[in-house]
C-alpha positions as CSV (number, residue, x, y, z in Angstrom):
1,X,16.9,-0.9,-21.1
2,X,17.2,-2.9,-18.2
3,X,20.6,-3.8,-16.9
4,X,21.4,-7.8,-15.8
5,X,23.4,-6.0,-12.5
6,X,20.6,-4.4,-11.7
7,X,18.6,-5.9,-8.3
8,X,15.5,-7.3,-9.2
9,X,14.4,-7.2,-5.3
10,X,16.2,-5.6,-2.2
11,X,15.0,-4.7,1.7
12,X,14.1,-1.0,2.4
13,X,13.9,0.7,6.2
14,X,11.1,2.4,6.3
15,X,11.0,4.9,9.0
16,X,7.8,6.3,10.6
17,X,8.4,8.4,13.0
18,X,11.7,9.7,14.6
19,X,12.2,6.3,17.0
20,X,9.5,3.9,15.0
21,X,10.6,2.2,12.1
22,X,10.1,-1.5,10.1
23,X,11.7,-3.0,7.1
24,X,9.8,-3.5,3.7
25,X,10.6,-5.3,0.0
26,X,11.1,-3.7,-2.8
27,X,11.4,-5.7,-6.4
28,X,11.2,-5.5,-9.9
29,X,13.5,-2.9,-12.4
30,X,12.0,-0.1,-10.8
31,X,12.1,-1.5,-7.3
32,X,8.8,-0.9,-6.2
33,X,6.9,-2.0,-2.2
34,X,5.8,-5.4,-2.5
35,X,2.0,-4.3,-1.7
36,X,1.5,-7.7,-0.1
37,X,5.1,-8.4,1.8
38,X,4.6,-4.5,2.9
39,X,1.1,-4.8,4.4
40,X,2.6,-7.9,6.7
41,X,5.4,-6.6,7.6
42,X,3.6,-3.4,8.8
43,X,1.2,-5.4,10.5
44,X,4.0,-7.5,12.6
45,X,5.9,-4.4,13.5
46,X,2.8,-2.4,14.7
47,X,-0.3,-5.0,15.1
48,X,1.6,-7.4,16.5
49,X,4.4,-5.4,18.4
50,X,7.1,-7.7,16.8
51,X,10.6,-5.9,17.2
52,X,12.1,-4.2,14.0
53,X,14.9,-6.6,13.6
54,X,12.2,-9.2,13.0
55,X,11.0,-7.0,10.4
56,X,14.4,-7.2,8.8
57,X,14.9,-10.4,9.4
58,X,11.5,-11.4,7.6
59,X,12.5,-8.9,4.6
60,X,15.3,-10.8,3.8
61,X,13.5,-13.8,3.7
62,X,10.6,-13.1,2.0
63,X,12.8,-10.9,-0.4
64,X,14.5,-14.0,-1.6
65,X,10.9,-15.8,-1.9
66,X,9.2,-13.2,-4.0
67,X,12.2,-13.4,-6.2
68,X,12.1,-16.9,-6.0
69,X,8.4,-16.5,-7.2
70,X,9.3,-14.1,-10.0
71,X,11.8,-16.4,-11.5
72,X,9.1,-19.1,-11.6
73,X,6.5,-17.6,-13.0
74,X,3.7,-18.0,-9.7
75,X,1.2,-17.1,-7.9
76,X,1.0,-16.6,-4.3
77,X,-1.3,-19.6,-4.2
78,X,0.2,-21.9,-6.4
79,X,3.9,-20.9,-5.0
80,X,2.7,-22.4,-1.8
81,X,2.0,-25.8,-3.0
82,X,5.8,-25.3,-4.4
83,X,7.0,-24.7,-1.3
84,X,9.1,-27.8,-1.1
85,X,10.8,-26.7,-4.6
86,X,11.8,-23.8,-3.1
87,X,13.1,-25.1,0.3
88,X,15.4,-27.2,-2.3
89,X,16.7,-24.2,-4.0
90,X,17.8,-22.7,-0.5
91,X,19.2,-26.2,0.7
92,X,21.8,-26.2,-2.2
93,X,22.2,-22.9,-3.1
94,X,25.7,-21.3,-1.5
95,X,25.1,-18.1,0.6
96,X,26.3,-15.6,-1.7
97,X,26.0,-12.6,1.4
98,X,29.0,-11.2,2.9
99,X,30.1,-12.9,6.4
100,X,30.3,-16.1,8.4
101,X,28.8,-19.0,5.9
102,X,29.6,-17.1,2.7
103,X,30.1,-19.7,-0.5
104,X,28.7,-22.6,2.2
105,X,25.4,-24.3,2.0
106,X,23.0,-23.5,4.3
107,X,22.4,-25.5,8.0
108,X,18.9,-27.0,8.5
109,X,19.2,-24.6,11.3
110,X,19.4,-21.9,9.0
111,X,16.0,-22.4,7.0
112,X,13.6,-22.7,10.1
113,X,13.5,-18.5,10.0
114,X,13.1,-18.6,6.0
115,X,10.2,-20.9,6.9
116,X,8.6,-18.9,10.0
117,X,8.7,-16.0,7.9
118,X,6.9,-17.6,4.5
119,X,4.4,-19.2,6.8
120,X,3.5,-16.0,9.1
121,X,3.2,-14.2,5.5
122,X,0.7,-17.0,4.2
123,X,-1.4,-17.0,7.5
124,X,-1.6,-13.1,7.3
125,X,-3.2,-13.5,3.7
126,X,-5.5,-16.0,4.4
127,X,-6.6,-14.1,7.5
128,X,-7.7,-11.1,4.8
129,X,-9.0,-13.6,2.6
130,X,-6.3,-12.9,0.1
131,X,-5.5,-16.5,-0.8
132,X,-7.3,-19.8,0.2
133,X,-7.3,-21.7,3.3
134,X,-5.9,-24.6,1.0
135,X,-2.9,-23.0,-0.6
136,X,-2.2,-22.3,3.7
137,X,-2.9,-26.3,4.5
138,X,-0.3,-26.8,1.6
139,X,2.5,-24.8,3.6
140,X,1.8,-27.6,6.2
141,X,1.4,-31.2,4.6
142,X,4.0,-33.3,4.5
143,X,4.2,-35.8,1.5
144,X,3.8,-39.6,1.8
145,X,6.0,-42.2,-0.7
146,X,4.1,-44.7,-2.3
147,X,2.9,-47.5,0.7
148,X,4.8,-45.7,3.2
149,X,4.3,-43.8,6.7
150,X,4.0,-40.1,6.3
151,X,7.1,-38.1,6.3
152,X,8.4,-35.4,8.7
């Protein structure tokens, strides 16, 4: 039975050797790796010599994400042409973590990392070929109202 308390998604340190470490996703009742998440994150500790806070950092963010995804029922291609949906959901939801902010809404500020994360994730998988060039282009356009300039 599986208990509403229960974390559907948390961050993991995963430790290599004695002094080399990154930080990983792990979701679902079971809390199993995020296959995907995990291969980037190894890759931007190790291939691209990123530090291992940036590796936390990134977990965090892309924790929330996948979650985010979970809840809604998509795919990793169709969850990036609901990108601005989600960027709503962080602008009004309070920060429920301990510490400065908590129980406050977010700062634009705040969401550029959520955002460098998601889109260093979606540019890893289209560089394997796991998702389309198009659901990456959809991370980056920004929507025009009816007869009006473009926006951003």
């Amino acid at each position: 039975m599986f208990a509403a308390d229960r974390p559907t998604a948390e961050i993991l340190r995963v430790e290599v050797t004695d002094t080399l470490a990154y930080w990983t996703v792990l979701a679902g009742p079971t809390l199993r790796v995020v296959e995907d998440v995990d291969g980037f994150l190894c890759h931007l500790r190790f291939g691209r010599t990123r530090a291992e806070s940036t590796t936390k950092a990134y977990a965090g963010h892309l924790k929330r994400f996948h979650a985010w995804c979970g809840e809604q029922g998509l795919s990793r291609e169709h969850a990036a042409a609901e990108l601005p949906h989600y960027l709503m959901k962080l602008r009004t939801t309070p920060r429920l973590t301990s510490g400065r902010g908590q129980g406050q809404l977010p700062q634009d500020s705040t969401l550029a990392p959520a955002l460098a994360a998601i889109h260093g994730f979606y540019q890893h998988l289209a560089d394997l070929r796991r998702i389309s060039a198009k659901a990456v282009d959809a991370l980056f356009v920004t929507e025009r109202p009816p007869g009006g300039p473009p926006r951003g």
